[in-house]
N, C-alpha and C positions, 0 to 999 in steps of 0.2 A: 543166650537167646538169639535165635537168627533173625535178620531185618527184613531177608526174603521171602516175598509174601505171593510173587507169580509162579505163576506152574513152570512155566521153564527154569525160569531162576531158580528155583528147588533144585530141579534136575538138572542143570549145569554143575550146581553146587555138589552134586553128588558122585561127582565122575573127579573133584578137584582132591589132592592130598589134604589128609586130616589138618593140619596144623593151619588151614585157611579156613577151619571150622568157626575160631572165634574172631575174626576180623573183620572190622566195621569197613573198610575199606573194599573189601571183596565182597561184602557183603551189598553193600551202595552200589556195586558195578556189573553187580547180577541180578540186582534190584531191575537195574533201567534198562541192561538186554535182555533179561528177562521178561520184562513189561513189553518191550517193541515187540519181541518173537513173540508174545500172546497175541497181537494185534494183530501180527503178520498172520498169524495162525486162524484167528477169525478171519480178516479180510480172505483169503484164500479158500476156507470155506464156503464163505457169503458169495464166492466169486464163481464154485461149483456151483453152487447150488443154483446158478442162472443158466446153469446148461440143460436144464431138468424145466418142461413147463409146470408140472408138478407143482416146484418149490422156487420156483422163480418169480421176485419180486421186480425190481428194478430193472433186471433183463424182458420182462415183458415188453416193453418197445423196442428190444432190437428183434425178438422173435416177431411181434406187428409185423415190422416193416419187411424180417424175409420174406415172411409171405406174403406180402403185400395186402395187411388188414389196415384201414383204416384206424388210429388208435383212438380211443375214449378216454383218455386221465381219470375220470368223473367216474365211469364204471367200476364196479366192483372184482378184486383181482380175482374171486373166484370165475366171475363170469368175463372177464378178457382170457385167461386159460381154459375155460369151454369152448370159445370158440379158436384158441388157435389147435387145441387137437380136434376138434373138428374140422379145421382144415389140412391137418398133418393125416387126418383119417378117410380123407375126400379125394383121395386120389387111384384111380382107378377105373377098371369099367363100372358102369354102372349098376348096381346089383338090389335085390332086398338084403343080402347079408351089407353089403356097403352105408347103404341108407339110413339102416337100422344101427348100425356100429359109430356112424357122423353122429345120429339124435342120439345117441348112448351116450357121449362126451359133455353132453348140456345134464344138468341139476334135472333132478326125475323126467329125464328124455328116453325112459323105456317105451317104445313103441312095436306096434305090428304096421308092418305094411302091407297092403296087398294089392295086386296089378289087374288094375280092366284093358287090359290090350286091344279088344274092341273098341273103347271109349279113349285110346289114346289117355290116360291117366294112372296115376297109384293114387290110394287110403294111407292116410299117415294116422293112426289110432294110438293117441297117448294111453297107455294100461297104467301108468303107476303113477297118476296125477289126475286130483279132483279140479274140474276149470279147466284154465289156462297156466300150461307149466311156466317157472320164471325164465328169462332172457330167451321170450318164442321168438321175437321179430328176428333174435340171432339164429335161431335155429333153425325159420324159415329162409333166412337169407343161406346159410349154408347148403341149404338143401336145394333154393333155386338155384346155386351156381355152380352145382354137380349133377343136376338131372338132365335130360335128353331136353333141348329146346323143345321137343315137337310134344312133349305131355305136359299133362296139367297133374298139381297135385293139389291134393283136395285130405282138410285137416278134416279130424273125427275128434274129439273131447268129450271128456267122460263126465258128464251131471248127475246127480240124482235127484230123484222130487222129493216133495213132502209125502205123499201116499206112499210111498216106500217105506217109508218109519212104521206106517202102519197102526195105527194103535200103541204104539211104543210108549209115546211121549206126546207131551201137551205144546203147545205151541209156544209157552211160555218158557216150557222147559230147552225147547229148541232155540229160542231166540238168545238164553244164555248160557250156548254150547259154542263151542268153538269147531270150524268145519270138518278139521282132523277127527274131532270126536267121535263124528258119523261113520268112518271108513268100518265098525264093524259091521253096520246096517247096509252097506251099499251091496247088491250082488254083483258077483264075476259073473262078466257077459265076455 
């Protein structure tokens, strides 16, 4: 019975001549480089995966600081990686594919934009968020420090009323619904 119990140490063992099959000794020695090369194996890994905002944990403060985001510790790592590809996605002219592609990167940041070029301004209209979508203040920061100094933007959020239910449901019954609940009462506008 072999004492090798790492995934390397297996496969070390398996490359060695039979007759080091039953040896306690070879066995203890591929035990404990077996064990490190699993580590190494993880660490190297864990190590990729800081290249990626994606799946990057611990590397999130060296990506802050390339780009020069302010770091939050306290925030939530999904929403410190919204905003750094919103800033990896914020560079360019200025555009509605641009605009819409930066709010794309924040948690239901599906938006329509649309331009009053007379009024000096764009519409930023959340579509796929009832309220205020989560980490806005991020999303409005991102978007004031890629738009044109000379316009104004101006946020659009999606509510619905109670008369929109309509006869549906009793007030009682809404009170012990949960907001999601509503999205098949609400109409696309």
């Amino acid at each position: 019975m072999s004492l090798v119990t790492s995934l390397s140490g297996r496969r070390m063992k398996g490359y060695l001549p039979d007759y080091y099959e039953t040896s306690r000794v070879m066995d203890s020695i591929l035990q404990a480089q077996g064990t490190e090369l699993d580590l190494l194996r993880v660490s190297l890994e864990e190590t990729l995966q800081q290249f990626f905002v994606s799946s990057a944990t611990w590397g999130l403060d060296a990506w802050e600081a390339e780009l020069g985001i302010a770091p939050v510790p306290d925030k939530p790592e999904d929403q410190r990686r919204a905003v750094i590809h919103a800033k990896l996605r914020g560079v360019g002219t200025v555009t509605v594919e641009l605009l819409q592609s930066v709010a794309g990167a924040y948690e239901r940041g599906a938006v329509e934009v649309t331009q009053q070029p007379a009024l000096y301004q764009f519409t930023v209209r959340f579509v796929d968020t009832l309220g205020t979508p989560p980490n806005l203040d991020d999303l409005q920061a991102a978007i004031e420090e890629i738009k044109p100094a000379h316009l104004q933007v101006v946020y659009q959020y999606k509510y619905f009323l109670l008369n929109q239910l309509h006869q549906t449901m009793t007030i009682k019954d809404i009170q012990t619904r949960k907001m999601t609940d509503f999205a098949p009462f609400i109409p696309v506008s």
